[in-house]
Structure formats: structure tokens, C-alpha cells
C-alpha positions as CSV (number, residue, x, y, z in Angstrom):
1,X,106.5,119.3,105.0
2,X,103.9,116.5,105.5
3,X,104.3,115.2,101.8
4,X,108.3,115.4,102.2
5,X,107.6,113.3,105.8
6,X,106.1,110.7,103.6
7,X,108.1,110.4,101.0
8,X,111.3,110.4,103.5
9,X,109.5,107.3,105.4
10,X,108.8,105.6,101.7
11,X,112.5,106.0,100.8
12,X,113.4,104.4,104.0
13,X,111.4,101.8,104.1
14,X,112.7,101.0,100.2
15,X,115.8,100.8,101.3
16,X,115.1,98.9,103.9
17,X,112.8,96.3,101.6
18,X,115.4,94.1,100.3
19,X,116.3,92.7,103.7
20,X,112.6,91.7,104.8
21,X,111.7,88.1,104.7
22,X,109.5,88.0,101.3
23,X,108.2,84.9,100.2
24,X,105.4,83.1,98.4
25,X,103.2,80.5,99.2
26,X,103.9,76.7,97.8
27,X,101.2,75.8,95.4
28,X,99.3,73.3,96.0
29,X,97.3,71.2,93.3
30,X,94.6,69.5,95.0
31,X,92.7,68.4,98.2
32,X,95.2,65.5,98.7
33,X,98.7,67.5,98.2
34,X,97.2,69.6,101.3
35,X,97.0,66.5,103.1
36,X,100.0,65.2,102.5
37,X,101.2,68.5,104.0
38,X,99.6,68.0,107.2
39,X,100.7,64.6,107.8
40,X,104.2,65.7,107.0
41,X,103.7,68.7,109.8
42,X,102.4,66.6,112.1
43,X,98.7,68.4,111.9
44,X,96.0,66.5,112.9
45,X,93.5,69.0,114.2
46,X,93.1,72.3,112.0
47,X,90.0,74.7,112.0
48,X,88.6,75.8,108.6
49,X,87.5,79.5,108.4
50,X,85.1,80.2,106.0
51,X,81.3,81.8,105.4
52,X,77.9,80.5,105.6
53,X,77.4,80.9,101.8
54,X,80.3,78.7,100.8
55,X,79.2,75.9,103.2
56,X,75.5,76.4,102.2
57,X,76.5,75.7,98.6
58,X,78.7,72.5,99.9
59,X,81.9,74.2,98.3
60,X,84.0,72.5,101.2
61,X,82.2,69.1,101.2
62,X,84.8,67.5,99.5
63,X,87.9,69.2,101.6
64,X,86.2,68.1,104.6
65,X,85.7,64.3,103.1
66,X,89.5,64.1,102.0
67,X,90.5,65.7,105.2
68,X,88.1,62.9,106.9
69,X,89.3,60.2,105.5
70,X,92.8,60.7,106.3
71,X,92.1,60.7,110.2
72,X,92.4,65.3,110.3
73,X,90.2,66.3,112.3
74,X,88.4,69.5,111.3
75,X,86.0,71.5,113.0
76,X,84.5,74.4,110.5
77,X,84.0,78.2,111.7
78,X,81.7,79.6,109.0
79,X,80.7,83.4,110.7
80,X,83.0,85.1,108.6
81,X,81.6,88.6,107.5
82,X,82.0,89.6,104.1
83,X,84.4,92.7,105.9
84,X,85.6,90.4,108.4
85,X,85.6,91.8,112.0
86,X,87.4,91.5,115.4
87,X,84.4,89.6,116.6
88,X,84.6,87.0,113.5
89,X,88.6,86.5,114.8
90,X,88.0,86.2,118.6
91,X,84.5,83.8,117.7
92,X,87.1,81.6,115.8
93,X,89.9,81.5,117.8
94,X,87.5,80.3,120.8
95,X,86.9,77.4,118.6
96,X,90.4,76.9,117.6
97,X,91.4,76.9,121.5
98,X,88.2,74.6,122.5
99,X,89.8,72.0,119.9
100,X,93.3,71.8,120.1
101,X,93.7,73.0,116.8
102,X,96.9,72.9,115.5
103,X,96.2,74.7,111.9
104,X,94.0,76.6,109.9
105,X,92.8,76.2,106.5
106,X,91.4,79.6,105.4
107,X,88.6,78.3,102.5
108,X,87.0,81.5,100.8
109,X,87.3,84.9,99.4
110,X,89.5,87.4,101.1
111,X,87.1,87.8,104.2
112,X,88.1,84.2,105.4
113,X,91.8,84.7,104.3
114,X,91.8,87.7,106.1
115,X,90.1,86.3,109.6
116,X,92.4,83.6,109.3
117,X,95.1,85.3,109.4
118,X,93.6,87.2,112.1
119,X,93.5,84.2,114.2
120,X,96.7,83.4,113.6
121,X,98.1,86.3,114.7
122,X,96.5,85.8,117.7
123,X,97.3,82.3,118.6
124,X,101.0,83.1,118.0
125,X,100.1,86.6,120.5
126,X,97.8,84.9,123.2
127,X,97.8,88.4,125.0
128,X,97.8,91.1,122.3
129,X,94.9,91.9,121.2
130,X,94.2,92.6,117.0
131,X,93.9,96.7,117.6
132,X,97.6,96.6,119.1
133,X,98.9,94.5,116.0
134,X,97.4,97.1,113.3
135,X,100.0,98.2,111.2
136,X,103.3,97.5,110.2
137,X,105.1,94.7,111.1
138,X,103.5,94.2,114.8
139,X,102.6,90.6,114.6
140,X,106.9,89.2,113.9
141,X,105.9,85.6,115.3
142,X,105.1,83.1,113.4
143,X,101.9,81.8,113.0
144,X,100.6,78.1,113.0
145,X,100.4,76.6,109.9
146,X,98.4,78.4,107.6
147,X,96.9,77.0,104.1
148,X,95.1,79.4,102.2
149,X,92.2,77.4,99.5
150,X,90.7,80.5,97.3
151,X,87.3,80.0,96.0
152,X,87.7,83.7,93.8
153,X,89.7,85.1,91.5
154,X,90.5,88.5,93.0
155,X,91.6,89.5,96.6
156,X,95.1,87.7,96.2
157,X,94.7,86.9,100.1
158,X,96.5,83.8,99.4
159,X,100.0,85.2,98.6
160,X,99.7,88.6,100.8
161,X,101.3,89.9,103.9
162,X,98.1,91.6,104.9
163,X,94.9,91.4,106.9
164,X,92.3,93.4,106.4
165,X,89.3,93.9,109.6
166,X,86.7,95.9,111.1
167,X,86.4,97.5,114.3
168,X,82.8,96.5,115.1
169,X,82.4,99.2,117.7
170,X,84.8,102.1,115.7
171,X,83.7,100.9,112.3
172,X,87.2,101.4,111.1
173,X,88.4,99.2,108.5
174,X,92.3,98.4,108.8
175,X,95.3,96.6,107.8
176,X,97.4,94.1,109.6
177,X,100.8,93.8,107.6
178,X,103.4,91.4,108.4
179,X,105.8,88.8,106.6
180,X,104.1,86.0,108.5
181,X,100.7,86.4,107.4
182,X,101.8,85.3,104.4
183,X,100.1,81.6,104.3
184,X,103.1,79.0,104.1
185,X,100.8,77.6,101.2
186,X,98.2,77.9,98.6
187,X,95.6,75.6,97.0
188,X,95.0,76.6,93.8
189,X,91.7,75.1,92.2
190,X,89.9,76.8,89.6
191,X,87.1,74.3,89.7
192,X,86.2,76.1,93.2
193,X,85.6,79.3,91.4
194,X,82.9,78.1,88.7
195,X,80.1,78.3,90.5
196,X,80.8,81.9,91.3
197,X,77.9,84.7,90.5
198,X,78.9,86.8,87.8
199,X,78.3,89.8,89.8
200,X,81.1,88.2,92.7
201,X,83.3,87.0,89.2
202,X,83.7,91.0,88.3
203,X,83.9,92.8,91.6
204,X,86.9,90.2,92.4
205,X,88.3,90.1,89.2
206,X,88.2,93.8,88.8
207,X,89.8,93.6,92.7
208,X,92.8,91.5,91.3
209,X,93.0,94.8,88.6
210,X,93.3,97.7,91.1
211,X,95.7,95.8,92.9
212,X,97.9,95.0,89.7
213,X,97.6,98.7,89.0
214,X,98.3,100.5,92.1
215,X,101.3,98.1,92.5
216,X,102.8,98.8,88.6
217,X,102.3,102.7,89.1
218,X,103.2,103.6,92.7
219,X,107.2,104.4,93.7
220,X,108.0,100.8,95.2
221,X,108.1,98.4,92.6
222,X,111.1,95.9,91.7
223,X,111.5,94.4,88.9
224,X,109.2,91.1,89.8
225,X,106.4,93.3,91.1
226,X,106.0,95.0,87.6
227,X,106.6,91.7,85.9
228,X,104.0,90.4,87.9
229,X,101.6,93.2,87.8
230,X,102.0,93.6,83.9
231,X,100.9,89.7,83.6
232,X,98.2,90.0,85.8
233,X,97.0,92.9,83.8
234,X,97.0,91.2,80.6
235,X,95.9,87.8,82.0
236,X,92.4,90.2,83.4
237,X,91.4,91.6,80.3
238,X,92.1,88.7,78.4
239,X,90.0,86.3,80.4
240,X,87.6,88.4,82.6
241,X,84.8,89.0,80.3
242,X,84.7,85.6,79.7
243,X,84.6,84.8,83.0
244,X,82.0,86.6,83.6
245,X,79.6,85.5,80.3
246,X,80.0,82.2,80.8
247,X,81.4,81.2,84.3
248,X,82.3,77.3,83.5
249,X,84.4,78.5,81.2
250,X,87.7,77.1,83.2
251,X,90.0,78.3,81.2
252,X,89.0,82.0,81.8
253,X,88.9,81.0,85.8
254,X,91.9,79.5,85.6
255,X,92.9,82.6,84.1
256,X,91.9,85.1,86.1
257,X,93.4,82.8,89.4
258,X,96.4,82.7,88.4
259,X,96.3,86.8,87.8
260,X,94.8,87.3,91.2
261,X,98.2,85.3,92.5
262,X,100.5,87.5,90.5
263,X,98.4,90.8,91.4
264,X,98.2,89.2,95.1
265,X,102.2,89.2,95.1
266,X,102.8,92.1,93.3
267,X,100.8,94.5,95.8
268,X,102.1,92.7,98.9
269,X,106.0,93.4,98.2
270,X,105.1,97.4,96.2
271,X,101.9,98.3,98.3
272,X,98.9,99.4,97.2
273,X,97.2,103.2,97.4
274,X,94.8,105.5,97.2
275,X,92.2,103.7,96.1
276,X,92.5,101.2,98.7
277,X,92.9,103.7,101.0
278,X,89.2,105.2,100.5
279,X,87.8,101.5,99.4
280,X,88.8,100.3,102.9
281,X,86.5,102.8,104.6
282,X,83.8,102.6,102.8
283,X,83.6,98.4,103.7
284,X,84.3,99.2,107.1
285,X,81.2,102.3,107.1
286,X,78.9,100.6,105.0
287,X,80.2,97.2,104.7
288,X,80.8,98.1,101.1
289,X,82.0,94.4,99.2
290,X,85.5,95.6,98.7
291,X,86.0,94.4,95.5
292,X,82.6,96.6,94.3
293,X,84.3,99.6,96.4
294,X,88.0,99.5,94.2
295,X,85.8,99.2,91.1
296,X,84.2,101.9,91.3
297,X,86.7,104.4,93.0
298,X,89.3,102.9,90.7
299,X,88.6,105.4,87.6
300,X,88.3,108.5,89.7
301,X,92.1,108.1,91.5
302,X,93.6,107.3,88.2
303,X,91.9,110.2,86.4
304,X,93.5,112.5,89.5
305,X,97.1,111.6,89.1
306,X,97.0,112.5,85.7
307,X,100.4,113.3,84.0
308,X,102.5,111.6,86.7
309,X,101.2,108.2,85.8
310,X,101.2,108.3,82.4
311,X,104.0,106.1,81.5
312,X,103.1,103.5,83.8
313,X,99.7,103.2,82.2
314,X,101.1,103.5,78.6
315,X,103.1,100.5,79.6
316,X,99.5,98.8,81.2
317,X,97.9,99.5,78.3
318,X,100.1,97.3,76.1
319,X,99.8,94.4,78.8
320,X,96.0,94.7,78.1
321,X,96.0,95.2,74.7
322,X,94.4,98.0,74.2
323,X,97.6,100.3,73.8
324,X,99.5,100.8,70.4
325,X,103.2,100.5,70.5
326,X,103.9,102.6,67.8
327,X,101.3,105.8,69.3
328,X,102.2,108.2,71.5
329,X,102.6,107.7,75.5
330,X,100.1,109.8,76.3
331,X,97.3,108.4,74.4
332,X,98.1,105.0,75.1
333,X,97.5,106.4,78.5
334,X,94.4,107.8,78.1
335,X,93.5,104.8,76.1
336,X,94.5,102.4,79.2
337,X,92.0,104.5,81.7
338,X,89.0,104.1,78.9
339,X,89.4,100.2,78.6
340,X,89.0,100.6,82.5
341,X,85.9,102.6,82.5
342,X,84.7,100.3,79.5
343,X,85.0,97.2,81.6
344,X,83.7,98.6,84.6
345,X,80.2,98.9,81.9
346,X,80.6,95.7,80.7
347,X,80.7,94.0,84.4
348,X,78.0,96.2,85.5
349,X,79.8,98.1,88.1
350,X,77.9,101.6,89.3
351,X,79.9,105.0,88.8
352,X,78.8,105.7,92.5
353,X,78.3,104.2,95.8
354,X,74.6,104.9,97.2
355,X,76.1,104.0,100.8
356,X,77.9,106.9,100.9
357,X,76.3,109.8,103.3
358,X,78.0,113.4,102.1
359,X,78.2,114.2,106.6
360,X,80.2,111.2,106.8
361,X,82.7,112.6,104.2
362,X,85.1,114.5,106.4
363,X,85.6,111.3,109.5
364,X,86.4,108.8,105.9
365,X,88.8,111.2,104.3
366,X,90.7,111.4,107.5
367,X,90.5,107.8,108.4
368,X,92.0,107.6,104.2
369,X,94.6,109.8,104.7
370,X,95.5,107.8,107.8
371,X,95.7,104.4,105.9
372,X,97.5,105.9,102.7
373,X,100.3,107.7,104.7
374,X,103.0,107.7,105.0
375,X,103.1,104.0,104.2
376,X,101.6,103.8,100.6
377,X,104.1,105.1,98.3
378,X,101.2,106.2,96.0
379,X,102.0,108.6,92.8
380,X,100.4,111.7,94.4
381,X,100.3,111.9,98.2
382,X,96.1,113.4,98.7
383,X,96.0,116.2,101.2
384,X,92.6,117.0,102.8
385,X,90.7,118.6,99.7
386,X,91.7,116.0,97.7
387,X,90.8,113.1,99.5
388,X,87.1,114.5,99.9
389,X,86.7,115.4,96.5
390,X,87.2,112.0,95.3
391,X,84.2,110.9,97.8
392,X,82.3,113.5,96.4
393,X,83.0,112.4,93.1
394,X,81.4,108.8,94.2
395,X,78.9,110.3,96.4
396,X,75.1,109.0,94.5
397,X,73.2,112.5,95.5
398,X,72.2,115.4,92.9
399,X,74.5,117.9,92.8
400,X,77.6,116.0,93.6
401,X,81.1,117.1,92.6
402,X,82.2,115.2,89.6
């Protein structure tokens, strides 16, 4: 009865889809097209959110000189947690308030995007605070002008509906979904993802992956979203490994950008799934980099759906060109979850997470199961045994399940 309850709500909400307000972000091409779109709202006070390794490394200098120079003023929030947190949101709207800001520029990963958004949500809700927006579709105001500038190639922040935060005192990590968290536009600059480590190039890249492939093989896709997910999946293993080797190659990061776009919008219209689902708990536990946790959970979800996904990976594994057209759908399956396991070597990403303490097990599989349904419309819907055998299958301790 509890699978056929989720699948009843995924049906409805399907139908209901086509009727939301979807959009994407304008693209922007530079520091002085962003301008131009603040003089032409009438912005001339907007509060940057970003982290203290982006501004130690100057990455914003030059945002902040063009944003100078044509009379914005711009005061800079740079606390943002690598799982962003109520505390990062409330810290940053006080500066936003003390201000008069009239925008934000989110200038980062997906932790600034996502805090951003956060204070967004709560300018446009003065009086509701973030717990009472988590959800679906419990924010429905819109939010001042939002620009979102990536500086990786992975969380597709820029062109999603979603916020992702941390209860500081519950530890929870959760999801704030709504149409008008979706920034109004983009800056798209792959010069601002060269100096990336390799190590942050492949957790985000391989980020942008799990989000092309839970949108292409869950129940809610359209015809754009698998487009989308297919390009993004064959624009990844075409230019991540190169991304990583030599990280001023700018073709690669322009690349993998434009993939973590195309995953971004792909997973924001046909939702994501169980890998988020567990990923999200171990950031907000641990503070487990979010990108590392999908990595690593990635091969273990897949491997559990089996049979019922086989199709949609055969089709993956043509996007990423490690399929043959002419062999059979199974083993291009099969050969689609290798090249995953393979890259996940390559990039150096760990087959377990050494955060992960086997008491806390039962409290994350429940706080899963929460996240994934009945919203996610995932392949297989997890029941309890199944959810904690995949943490036992990541769990870094002798004698773990595998």
C-alpha cells in the first residue's frame, strides 16, 4: 500500500507538471551583460553570497571591480558552508536587510546558489521561517532578483528549482523546491572554473552525472529532460577526464559547464532519487561534500535497480560511448554501470564513506526514505531493508555488507 501511495502521488503530480511555471535562466556571457541587467532592473544595491575560499583566491575581484565601476553597490557575505545551513541564510539576509539590498548575485558552487536562494525565499517571506518552506512548492512568491555566476561544473544550481540546507541543530539536510528559486539568470564563464582542484573538478563533475542519470532513468521525464540528460551524459565522459588531467584545458571546462546546465535542467523538471536521497544525509550528518557523497553511492543504487533500468542505461551508454548499437540491451547496460565504476577509479573517488557510523544507519535511512517519497519518482521505491543495506554497502568498517 505505501509503494502504490507513491506512485499514485507521482502520477498526479505528472499530470499536473505541464501546467507549472518551468523556465530556464537567461545566459549571460560576461561580468558586463550582468550589469547591464541591473541597470535595466533598476538594481543598485545587491549582496553577493559566496565562501571564504573563493574570495581568498580573488575569484570575485573582478565581478566586484565591474560592478564598482558602474556605480552597484555590493556588499559580499562569504560564510557560506560547504552544506549550507539556516545560520549561513539568516547571517546573510541580516546583511542584505542592514544594506538595502535589492538583489543577490549567488558567486560559487551549489552551497552559495543554494544559500542564496535561501535568502531569497526569505526576503520575499519576511515571517516564515526556512523549516516551514521545506518542501514542495511552499515558497510561491517571487524572489528579488536573483543572478546565479557558477565557479564549477557540477551542482547545476544555476538552472534548478531547489535549495538544498542544513538544520544546524537537527542535522537534517533538506530540500526547498519551488519555481521561483529558479535564478531569473545565469553567468556562464568557464574561465571561473580553471583554477578548480582536480579533486573539486571530479566530485562536481561526477555531481552533474548522477543528476543526468537519475533524471534519464526515473518515471518523470519529457522529452527535453532526456534530451538534456542524454547530452549532458555524453558531454561528461567526453570532457571530464580531461578536465581533471589538465584543468586549463577550457575546452573540457567549457564542456563539462555546459553539461552541468543541461543536467541542472534536466533533474529540476524529472527529479532526482535515491541516491540523492541518501547523499543528502550524509552532508547534513557528516558534512559529507555532496558531490563526493553521489559519487560514491552512485554505483551501489544503480547496481540495486537492476533489470528495471536497463533500457534507460543501454540508451546512456551510447550517449557516453561506451555502449554498442548493434549488442544487446542488456550488456550495453552492464557496460554503462562499468564505465561508471571505471571513472569513479580514474577521478579517485573512494568505494566507501569513512564518515559513516553503522548506529547512525537506522535515523539516515529514515530521514532517506523521507526525502525520496513519495515525491521522487525513482525506478524502485526502497523500503526499510533496502534503504539500510545500501548504507551498509558504503559503510568503511570490516565486515560490512557489500
Amino acid at each position: 500500500m505505501y509503494k502504490l501511495y507513491c506512485r499514485a502521488f507521482q502520477l498526479a503530480f505528472r499530470m499536473v507538471s505541464p501546467l507549472l511555471p518551468w523556465r530556464r535562466p537567461i545566459i549571460l556571457a560576461d561580468g558586463a551583460a550582468l550589469v547591464d541587467v541591473l541597470k535595466t532592473a533598476g538594481v543598485s544595491r545587491v549582496l553577493l553570497v559566496t565562501d571564504k575560499g573563493l574570495t581568498a583566491l580573488h575569484l570575485p575581484d573582478g565581478l566586484l571591480a565591474a560592478l564598482s565601476a558602474a556605480g552597484v553597490a555590493c556588499t559580499v557575505y562569504d560564510g557560506v558552508s560547504p552544506n549550507p545551513t539556516i545560520d549561513n541564510i539568516e547571517a546573510a539576509l541580516a546583511l542584505y536587510k542592514q544594506n538595502g539590498c535589492q538583489g543577490l548575485i549567488a558567486f560559487g558552487g551549489g552551497s552559495p546558489m543554494d544559500c542564496a536562494k535561501g535568502v531569497g525565499a526569505r526576503v520575499a517571506h519576511p515571517n516564515k521561517p526556512i523549516q516551514k518552506m521545506r518542501g514542495l512548492l511552499k515558497v510561491h512568491k517571487r524572489l528579488p532578483l536573483l543572478i546565479a555566476v557558477p565557479t564549477t561544473a557540477g551542482t547545476g544550481s544555476e538552472t534548478t528549482l531547489a535549495a538544498v540546507v542544513v538544520d544546524g541543530k537537527t542535522h537534517e539536510k533538506y530540500a526547498l523546491n519551488d519555481h521561483s528559486l529558479i535564478p531569473r539568470y545565469a553567468l556562464l564563464d568557464a574561465q571561473l572554473t580553471v583554477g578548480l582542484p582536480p579533486a573539486v573538478t571530479a566530485q562536481t563533475g561526477l555531481d552533474a552525472l548522477v543528476h543526468a542519470v537519475e533524471a534519464y532513468i526515473g518515471r518523470s521525464n519529457t522529452k527535453q529532460t532526456r534530451a538534456g540528460a542524454l547530452e549532458a551524459t555524453s558531454l561528461i565522459f567526453q570532457n571530464l577526464r580531461r578536465a581533471y588531467t589538465n584543468g586549463a584545458d577550457i575546452e573540457a571546462r567549457r564542456g563539462m559547464q555546459r553539461a552541468a546546465f543541461l543536467a541542472g535542467a534536466a533533474f529540476t523538471r524529472a527529479y532526482v532519487g535515491n541516491i540523492h536521497a541518501v547523499a543528502h544525509t550524509l552532508g547534513g550528518m557528516y558534512n559529507v561534500p555532496h558531490g563526493l557523497a553521489n559519487a560514491v553511492i552512485m554505483p551501489y543504487v544503480l547496481d540495486s535497480y537492476g533489470a528495471t533500468i536497463e533500457k534507460s542505461m543501454a540508451a546512456l551508454s551510447l550517449a557516453a560511448g561506451v555502449g554498442d548499437a548493434g549488442a544487446a540491451q542488456k550488456d550495453n547496460a552492464a557496460a554503462m554501470l562499468a564505465a561508471i565504476k571505471q571513472l569513479n577509479t580514474d577521478l579517485h573517488i573512494p568505494t566507501k564513506i569513512s564518515e559513516l557510523k553503522e548506529a547512525d544507519i537506522p535515523l539516515l535511512a529514515s530521514r532517506a526514505m523521507k526525502e525520496a517519497n513519495p515525491l521522487y519518482p525513482v525506478p524502485v521505491i526502497f523500503d526499510r531493508a533496502k534503504m539500510e543495506h545500501i548504507f551498509h554497502q558504503i559503510l568503511a568498517t570490516e565486515g560490512a555488507a557489500s
